[in-house]
C-alpha positions as CSV (number, residue, x, y, z in Angstrom):
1,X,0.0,0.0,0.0
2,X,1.5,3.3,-1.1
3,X,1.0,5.9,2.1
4,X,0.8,9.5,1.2
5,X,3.6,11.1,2.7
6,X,2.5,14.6,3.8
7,X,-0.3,12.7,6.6
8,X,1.3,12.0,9.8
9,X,0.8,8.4,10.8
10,X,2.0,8.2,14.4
11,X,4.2,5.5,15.4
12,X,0.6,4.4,17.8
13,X,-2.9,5.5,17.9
14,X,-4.0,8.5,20.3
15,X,-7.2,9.1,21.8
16,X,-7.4,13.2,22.7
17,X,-10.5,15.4,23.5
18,X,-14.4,15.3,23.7
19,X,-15.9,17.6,20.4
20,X,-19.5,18.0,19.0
21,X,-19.8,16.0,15.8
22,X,-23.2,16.3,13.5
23,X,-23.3,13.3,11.0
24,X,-25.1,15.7,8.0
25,X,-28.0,13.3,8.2
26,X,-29.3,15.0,11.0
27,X,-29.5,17.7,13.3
28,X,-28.9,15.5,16.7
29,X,-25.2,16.8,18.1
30,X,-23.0,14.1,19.7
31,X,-20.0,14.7,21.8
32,X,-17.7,12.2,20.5
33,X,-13.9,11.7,20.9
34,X,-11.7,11.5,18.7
35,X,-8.9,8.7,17.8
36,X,-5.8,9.6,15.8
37,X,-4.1,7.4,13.8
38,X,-4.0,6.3,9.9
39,X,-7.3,8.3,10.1
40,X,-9.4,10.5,12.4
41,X,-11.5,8.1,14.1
42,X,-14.9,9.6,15.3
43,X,-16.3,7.6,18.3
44,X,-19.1,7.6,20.7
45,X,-18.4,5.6,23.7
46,X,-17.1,1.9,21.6
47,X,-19.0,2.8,18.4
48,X,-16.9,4.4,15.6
49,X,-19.4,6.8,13.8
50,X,-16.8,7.9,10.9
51,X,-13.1,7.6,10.2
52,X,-11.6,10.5,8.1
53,X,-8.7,10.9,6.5
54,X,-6.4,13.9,7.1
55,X,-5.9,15.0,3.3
56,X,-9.4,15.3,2.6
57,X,-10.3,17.2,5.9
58,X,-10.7,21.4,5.6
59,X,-11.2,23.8,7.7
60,X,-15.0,25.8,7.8
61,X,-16.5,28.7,8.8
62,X,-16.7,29.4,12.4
63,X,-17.1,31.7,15.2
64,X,-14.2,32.7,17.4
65,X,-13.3,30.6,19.9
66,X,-14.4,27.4,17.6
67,X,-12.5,24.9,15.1
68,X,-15.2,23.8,12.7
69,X,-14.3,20.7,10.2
70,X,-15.3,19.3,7.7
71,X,-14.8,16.2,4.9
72,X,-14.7,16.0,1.3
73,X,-15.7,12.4,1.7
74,X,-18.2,12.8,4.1
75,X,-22.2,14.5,3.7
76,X,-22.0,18.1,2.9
77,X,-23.3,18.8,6.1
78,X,-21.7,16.8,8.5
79,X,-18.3,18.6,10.9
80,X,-16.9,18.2,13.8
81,X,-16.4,21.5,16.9
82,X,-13.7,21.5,18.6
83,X,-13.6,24.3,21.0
84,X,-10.1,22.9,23.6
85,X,-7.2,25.1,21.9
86,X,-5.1,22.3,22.3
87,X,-7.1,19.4,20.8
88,X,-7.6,22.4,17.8
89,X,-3.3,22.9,17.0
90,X,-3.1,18.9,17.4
91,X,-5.6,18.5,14.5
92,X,-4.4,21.4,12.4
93,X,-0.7,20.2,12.8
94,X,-2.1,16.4,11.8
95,X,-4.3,17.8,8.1
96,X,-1.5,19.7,5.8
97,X,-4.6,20.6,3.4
98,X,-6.9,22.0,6.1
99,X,-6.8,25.7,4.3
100,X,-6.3,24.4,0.6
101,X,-10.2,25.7,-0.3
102,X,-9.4,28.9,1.7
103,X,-9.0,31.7,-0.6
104,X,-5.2,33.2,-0.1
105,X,-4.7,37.0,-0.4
106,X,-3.2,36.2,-4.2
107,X,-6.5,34.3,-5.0
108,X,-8.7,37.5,-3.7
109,X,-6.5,40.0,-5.5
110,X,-7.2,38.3,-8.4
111,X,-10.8,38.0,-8.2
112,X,-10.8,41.8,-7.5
113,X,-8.9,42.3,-10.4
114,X,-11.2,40.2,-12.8
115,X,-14.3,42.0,-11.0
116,X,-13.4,45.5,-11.2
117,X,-12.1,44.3,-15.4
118,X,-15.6,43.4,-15.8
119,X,-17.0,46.6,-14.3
120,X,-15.0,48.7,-16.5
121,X,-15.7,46.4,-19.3
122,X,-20.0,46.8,-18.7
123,X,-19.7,51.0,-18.2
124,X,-17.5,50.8,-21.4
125,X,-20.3,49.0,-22.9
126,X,-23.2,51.3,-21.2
127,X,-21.2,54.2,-22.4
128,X,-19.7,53.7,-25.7
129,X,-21.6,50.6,-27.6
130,X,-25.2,50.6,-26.8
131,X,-25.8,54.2,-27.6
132,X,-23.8,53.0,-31.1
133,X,-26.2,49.8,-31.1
134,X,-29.1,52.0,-30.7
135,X,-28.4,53.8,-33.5
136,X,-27.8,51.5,-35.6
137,X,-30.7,48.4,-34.9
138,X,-33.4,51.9,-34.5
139,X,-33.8,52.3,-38.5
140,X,-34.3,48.2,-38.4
141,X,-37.2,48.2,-36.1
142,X,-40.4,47.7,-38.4
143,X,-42.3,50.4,-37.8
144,X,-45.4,48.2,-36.7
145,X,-43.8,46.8,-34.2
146,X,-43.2,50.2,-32.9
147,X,-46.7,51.5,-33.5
148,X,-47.8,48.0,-31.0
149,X,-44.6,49.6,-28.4
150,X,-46.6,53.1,-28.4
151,X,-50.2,51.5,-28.1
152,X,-48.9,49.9,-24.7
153,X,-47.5,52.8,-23.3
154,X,-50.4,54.8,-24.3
155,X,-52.3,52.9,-22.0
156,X,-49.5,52.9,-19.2
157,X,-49.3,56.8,-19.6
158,X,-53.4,57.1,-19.0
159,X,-53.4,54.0,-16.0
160,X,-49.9,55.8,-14.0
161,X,-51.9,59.6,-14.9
162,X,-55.3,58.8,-14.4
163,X,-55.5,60.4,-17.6
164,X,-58.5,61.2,-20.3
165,X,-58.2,62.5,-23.4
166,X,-59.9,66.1,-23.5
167,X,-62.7,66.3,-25.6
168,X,-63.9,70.1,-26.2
169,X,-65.3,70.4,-29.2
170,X,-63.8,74.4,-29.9
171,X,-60.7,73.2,-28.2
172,X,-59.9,70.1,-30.3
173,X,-60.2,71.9,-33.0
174,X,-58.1,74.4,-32.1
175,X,-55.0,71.5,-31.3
176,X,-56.3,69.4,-34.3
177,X,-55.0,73.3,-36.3
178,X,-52.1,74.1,-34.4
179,X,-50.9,70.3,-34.7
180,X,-51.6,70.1,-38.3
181,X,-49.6,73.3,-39.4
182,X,-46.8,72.0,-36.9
183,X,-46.5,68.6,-38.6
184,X,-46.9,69.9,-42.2
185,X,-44.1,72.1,-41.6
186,X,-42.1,69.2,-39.9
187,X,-42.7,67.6,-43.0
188,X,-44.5,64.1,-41.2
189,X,-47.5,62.5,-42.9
190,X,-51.0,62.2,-41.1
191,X,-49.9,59.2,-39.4
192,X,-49.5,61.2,-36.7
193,X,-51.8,61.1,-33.6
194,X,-52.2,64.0,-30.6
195,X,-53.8,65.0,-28.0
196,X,-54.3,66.3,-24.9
197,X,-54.3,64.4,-21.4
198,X,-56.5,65.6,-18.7
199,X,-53.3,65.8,-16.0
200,X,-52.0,68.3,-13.9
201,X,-48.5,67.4,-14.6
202,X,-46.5,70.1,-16.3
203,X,-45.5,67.9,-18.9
204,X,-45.4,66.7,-23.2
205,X,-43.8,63.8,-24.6
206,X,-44.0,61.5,-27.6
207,X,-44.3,58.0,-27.8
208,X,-43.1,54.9,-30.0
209,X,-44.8,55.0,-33.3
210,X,-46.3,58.1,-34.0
211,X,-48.2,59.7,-31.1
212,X,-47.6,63.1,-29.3
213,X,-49.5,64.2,-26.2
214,X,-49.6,67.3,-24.1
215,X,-50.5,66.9,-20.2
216,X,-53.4,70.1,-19.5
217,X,-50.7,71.3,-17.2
218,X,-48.3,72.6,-19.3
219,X,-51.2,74.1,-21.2
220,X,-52.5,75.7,-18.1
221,X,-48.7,77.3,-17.8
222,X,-48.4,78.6,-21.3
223,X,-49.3,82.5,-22.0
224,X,-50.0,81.8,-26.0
225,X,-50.0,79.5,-28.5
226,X,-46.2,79.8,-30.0
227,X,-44.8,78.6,-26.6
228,X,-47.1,75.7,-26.9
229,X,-46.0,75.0,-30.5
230,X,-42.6,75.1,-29.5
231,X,-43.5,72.4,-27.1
232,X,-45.1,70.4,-29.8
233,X,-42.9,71.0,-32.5
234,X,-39.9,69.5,-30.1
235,X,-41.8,66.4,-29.7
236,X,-42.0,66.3,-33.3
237,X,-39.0,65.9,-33.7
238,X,-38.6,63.2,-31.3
239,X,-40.4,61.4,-33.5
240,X,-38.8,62.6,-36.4
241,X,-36.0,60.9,-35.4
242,X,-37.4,57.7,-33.5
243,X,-35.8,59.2,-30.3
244,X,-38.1,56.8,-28.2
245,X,-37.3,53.5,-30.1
246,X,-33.9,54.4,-29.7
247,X,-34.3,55.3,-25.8
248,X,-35.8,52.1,-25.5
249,X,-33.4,50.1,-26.9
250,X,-30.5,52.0,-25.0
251,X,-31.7,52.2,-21.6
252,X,-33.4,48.4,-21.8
253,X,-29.4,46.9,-22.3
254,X,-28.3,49.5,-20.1
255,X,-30.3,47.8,-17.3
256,X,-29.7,44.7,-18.1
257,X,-26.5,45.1,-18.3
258,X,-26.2,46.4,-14.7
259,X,-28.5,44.0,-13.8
260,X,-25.6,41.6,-14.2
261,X,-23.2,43.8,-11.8
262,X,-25.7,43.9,-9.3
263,X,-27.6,40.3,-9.8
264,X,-30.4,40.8,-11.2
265,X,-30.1,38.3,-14.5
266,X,-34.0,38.2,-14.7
267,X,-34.0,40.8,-16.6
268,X,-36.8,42.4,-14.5
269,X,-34.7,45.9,-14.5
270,X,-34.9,46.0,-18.0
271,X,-38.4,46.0,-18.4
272,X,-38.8,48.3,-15.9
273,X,-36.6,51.0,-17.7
274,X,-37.7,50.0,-20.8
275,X,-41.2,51.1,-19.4
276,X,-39.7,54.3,-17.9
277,X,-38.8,55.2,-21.1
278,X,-41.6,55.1,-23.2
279,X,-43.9,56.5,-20.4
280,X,-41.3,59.5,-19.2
281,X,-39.7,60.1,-22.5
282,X,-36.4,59.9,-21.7
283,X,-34.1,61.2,-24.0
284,X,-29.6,61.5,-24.0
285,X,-29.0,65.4,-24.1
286,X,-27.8,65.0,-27.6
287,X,-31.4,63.9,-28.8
288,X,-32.9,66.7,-26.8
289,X,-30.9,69.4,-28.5
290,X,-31.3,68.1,-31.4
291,X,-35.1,68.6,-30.6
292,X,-34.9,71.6,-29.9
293,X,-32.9,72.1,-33.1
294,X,-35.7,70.6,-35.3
295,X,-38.5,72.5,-33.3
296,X,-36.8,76.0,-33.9
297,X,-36.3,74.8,-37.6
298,X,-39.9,74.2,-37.4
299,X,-41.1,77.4,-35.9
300,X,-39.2,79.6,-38.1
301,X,-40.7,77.9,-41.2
302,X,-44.1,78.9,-40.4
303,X,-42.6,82.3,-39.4
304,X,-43.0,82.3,-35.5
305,X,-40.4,83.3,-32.8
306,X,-38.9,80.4,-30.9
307,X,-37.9,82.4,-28.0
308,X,-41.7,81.3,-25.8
309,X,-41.2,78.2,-26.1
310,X,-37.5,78.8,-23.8
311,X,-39.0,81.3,-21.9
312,X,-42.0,78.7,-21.1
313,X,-39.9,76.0,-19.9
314,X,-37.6,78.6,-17.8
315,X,-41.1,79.0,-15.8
316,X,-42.1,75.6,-15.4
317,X,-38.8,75.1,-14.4
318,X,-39.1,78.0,-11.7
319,X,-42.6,76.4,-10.0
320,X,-41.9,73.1,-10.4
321,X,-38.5,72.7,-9.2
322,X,-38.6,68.3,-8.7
323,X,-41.0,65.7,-9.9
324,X,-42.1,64.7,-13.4
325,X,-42.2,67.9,-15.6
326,X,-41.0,68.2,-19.4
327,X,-37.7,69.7,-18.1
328,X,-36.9,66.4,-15.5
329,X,-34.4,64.9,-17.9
330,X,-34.0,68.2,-20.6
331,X,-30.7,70.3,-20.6
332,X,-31.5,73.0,-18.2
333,X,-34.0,75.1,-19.1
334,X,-31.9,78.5,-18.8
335,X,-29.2,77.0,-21.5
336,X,-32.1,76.3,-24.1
337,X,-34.0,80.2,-23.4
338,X,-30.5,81.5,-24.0
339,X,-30.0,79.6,-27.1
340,X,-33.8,80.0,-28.5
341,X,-33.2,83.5,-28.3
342,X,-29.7,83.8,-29.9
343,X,-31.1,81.9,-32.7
344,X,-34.9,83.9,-32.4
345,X,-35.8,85.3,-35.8
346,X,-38.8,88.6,-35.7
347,X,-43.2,86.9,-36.0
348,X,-42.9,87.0,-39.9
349,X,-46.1,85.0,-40.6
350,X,-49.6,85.2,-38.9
351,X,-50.5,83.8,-35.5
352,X,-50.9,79.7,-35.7
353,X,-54.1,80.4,-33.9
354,X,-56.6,83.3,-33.4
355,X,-56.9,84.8,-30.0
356,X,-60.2,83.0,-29.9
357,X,-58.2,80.2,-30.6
358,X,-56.0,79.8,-27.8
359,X,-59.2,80.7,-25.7
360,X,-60.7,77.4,-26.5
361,X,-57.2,75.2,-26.6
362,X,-56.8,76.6,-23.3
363,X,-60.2,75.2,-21.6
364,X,-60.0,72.1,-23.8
365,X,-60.1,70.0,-20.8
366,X,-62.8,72.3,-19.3
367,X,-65.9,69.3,-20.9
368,X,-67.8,69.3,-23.8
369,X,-69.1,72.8,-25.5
């Protein structure tokens, strides 16, 4: 028989100590002694319970004061607890692989290393290449499937709002005119759908697909119809430019993607952000000054100033400091007044509305005339 030379085999057999021992079968604790010699030997009074060898015994988690054991040969769950010091530096000395499973500085080093390398490598990722993947898989999304996208949030956006769409007669057709000049000018086809939600929130957004809808409280904040047009005419060009479908697809791998830092590989994160965006609107700053770009394009086209529109969002901004407003995730809203009115050309065409008009867009939420 070839004997493994790192185990001690004493020249005779020792019997040291009284320790608990749990079999892994059950929960019952025994106060066994223990018998060295080839092996451990693990008795209770003449009955040898187990016999373990020193190689495959390791050392396990314990409390101070306690040296808790454990077998590779034996059930998962059974170990012995030795709590006499000296019994505890006899069997250490005796099992020259007691800390092999231990994890040595080198070993956590490394897995720090590798951990913080995948860190860097997922906020590379959130940073750099989904905001490239979004741009390019946005112009392969079939636009049907993002018309179905903007259906469910519509119905997320009225649920979350308790939200109706107002149905004025004078004050639908006052939108239904300002939204047609707007998109016209924008250059989009009648695909388009608008309208206005019955919500206090200060707030207008665009969703997947083709709709546009303006909350009654930003309407209740405007002074006249070009700031509101403004408004629209940015949303617009959200959708111009699928801003949405692209949110959606960025910020749904961004989530997921940290789900796999943090744990969650369910994926449950990225629906949730995925339904963030299409209800909030969302947008990188580069999308929303590029909105802004397309919605002063707009208003100049039809010969209106762009500078309300700034000056609007500078007073929601002013009253409604935190919460869900149209400036929550905007550039800030003194940057864009500054640049609507560097960029501001004189009223050269008529008013997009009559003053009677904006009267009627304005209490469009007011109930039926």
């Amino acid at each position: 028989m070839v004997m493994d030379s790192d185990i001690p085999t004493p020249a005779k057999s020792t019997t040291l100590g009284s320790v608990a021992y749990f079999d892994g079968t059950s929960n019952r604790r025994r106060m066994v002694t223990l018998r060295f010699a080839e092996r451990i030997e693990i008795n209770e009074g003449e009955q040898t319970l187990a016999a373990w060898v020193y190689a495959d015994i390791r050392r396990a988690d314990s409390p101070a004061g306690i040296l808790r054991l454990s077998c590779l040969t034996a059930p998962a769950l059974a170990r012995l607890e030795v709590r006499d010091t000296g019994l505890a530096n006899e069997l250490v000395s005796r099992c020259a692989n007691i800390d092999d499973h231990m994890i040595g500085r080198r070993g956590v080093a490394a897995i720090v290393g590798w951990s913080l390398a995948a860190a860097a490598s997922i906020v590379a990722v959130v940073l750099f290449g989904l905001p490239l993947a979004a741009d390019r898989l946005t112009p392969l999304v079939p636009e049907a499937f993002e018309r179905r996208l903007g259906d469910v949030a519509d119905s997320q956006v009225k649920t979350m709002f308790d939200a109706k769409v107002c149905d004025n007669a004078a004050g639908q057709k006052a939108f239904t005119k300002l939204v047609t000049a707007l998109r016209e000018s924008a250059g989009l086809d009648t695909s388009v759908q608008s309208g206005v939600l019955s919500s206090s929130v200060p707030n207008a957004f665009a969703l997947p697909g083709g709709k546009v809808y303006l909350f009654n409280g930003l309407l209740a904040k405007a002074e006249n119809a070009d700031e509101i047009a403004g408004v629209l005419a940015h949303e617009l060009g959200h959708l111009k430019h699928r801003d949405s479908m692209r949110g959606l697809i960025h910020n749904g791998g961004t989530s997921f993607l940290i789900g796999l830092l943090f744990g969650d590989i369910t994926g449950s994160s990225a629906l949730i952000f995925g339904s963030r965006t299409l209800v909030t609107s969302s947008h990188s700053r580069e999308a929303e000054t590029d909105a802004d770009s397309f919605a002063i394009d707009v208003m100049h086209r039809l010969g209106r100033p762009a500078k309300p529109t700034g000056e609007l969002l500078l007073r929601v901004t002013g009253k409604e400091g935190k919460g869900l407003s149209i400036i929550s995730t905007h550039p800030l809203s003194e940057d864009r007044l500054a640049r609507m009115s560097r960029q501001d050309r004189p009223a050269s065409g008529p008013p997009l509305l009559t003053s009677e008009e904006w009267r009627s867009l304005k209490s469009i939420c007011d109930g039926k005339s």
